[in-house]
C-alpha positions in Angstrom: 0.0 0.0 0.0 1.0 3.5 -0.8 1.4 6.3 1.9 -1.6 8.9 1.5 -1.0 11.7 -0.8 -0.1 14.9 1.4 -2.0 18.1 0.4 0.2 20.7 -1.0 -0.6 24.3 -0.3 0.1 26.3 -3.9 2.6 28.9 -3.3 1.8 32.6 -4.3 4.4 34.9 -6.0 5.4 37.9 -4.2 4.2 40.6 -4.5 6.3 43.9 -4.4 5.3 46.1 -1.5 3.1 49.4 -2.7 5.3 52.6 -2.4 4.6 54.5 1.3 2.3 57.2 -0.1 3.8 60.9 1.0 3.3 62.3 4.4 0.6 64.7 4.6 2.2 68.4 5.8 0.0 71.2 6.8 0.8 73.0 3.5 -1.0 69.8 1.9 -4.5 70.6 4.1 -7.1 72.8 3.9 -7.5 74.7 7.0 -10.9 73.9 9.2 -12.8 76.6 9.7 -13.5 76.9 13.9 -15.5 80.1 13.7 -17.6 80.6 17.6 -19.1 83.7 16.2 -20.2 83.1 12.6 -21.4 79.9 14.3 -23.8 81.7 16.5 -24.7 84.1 13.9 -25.4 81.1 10.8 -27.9 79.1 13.5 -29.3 82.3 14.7 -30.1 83.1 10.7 -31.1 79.6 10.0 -33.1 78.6 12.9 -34.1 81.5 13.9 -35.7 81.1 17.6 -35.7 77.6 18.1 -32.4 77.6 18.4 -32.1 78.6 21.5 -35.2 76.7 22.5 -33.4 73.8 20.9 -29.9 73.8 22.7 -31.1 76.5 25.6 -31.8 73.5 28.5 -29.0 71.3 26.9 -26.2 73.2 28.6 -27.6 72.5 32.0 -27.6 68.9 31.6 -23.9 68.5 29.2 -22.1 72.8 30.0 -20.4 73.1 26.9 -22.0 70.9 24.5 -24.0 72.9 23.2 -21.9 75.7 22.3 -19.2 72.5 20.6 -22.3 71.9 18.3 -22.7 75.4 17.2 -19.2 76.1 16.9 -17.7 72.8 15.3 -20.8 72.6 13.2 -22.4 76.0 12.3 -19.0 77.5 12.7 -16.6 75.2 11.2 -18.6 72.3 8.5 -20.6 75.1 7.2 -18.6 77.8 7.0 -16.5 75.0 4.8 -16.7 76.1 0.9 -17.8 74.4 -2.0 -21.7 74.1 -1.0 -24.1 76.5 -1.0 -26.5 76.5 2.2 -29.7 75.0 0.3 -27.4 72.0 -0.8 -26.7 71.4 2.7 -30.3 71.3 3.7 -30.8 69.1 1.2 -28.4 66.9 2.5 -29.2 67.2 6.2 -32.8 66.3 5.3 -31.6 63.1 3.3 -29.5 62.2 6.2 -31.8 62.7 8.8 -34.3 60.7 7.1 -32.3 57.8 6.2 -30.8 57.6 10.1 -34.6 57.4 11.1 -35.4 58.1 14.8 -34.5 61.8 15.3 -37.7 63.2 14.6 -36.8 66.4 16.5 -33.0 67.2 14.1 -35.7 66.2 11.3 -38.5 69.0 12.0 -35.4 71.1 13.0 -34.0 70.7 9.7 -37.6 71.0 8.1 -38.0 74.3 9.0 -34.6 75.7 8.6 -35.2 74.2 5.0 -38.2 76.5 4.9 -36.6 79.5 7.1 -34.3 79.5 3.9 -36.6 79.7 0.5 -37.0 76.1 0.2 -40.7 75.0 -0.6 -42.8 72.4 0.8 -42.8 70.9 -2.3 -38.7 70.8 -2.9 -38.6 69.2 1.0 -41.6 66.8 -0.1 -39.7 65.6 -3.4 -36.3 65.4 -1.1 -37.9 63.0 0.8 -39.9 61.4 -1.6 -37.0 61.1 -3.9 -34.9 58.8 -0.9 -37.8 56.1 -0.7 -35.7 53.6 -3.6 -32.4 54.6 -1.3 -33.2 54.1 2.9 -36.5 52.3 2.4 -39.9 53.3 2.3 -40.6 53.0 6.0 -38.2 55.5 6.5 -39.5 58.3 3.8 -42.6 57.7 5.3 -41.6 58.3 8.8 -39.8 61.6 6.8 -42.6 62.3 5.5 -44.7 62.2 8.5 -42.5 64.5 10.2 -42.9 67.0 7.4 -46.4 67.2 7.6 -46.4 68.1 11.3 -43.8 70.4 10.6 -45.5 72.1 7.6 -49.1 72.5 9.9 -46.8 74.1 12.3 -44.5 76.5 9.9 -45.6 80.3 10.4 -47.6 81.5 7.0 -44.4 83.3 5.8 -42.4 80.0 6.1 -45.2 78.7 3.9 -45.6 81.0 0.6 -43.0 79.7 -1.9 -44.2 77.5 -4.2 -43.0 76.1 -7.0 -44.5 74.3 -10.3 -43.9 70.8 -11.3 -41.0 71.0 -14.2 -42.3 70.3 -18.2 -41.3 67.3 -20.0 -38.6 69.7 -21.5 -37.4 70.5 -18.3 -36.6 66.9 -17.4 -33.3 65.2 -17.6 
């Protein structure tokens, strides 16, 4: 009787290590934006007096916190260039609606969307538009929170409309 064949592991070639890419130097970087003041002034603009509603009681149960938020975020990622404010809103309400379960940023966001010439419609079709993308659940739930937020908007958040684009006008 033979001895049992012994498996053989194939060999694989070597491969020549990838270069080390460059190290990054500060000349390479875009500076952040850390602005406390435009910060304050941005929210105060786009949220108008909810703001402080929003983050007012916050401080007492995290001090600090809410100033961070305004100034890492209002005063530093949108102060950033390269998008105008309406494309951000259009990206916090696709974000917040895909996350699901913060209702509250949501509604925020809603109305800032509004506080800044969007329409109902343009947030409605934002929404809509996500349904293939995070689910429908989730666009409803969107959508819900639009609604309620649209029945509470002040009449002046609520003028602009817009009209549904031709055939011509579609890509």
């Amino acid at each position: 009787m033979s001895a049992p064949a012994v498996p053989t592991t194939p060999t694989t070639p070597a491969v020549p290590a990838a270069p080390a890419p460059a190290p990054m130097t500060p000349t390479d970087l875009t500076p952040a934006p850390w602005d406390r003041e435009a910060g304050y002034a941005l929210l105060a603009d786009l949220a108008g007096p909810v703001a402080a509603t929003t983050l007012g009681g916050l401080d007492s149960l995290a001090p600090g916190f809410p100033d961070w938020i305004v100034t890492s975020l209002f005063g530093g990622t949108y102060q950033r260039p390269g998008l105008a404010l309406r494309d951000r809103q259009v990206a916090n309400l696709a974000a917040l609606t895909a996350l699901g379960g913060v209702e509250p940023q949501l509604a925020d966001h809603v109305r800032n969307s509004l506080r800044i010439g969007m329409t109902r419609e343009e947030v409605t079709e934002v929404i809509v538009h996500l349904a293939p993308y995070v689910g429908v659940p989730k666009a409803l739930a969107g959508l819900r929170v639009a609604t309620a937020t649209f029945a509470e908007a002040a009449p002046t958040e609520a003028v602009p409309t817009t009209t549904a684009p031709t055939r011509e006008g579609q890509a």
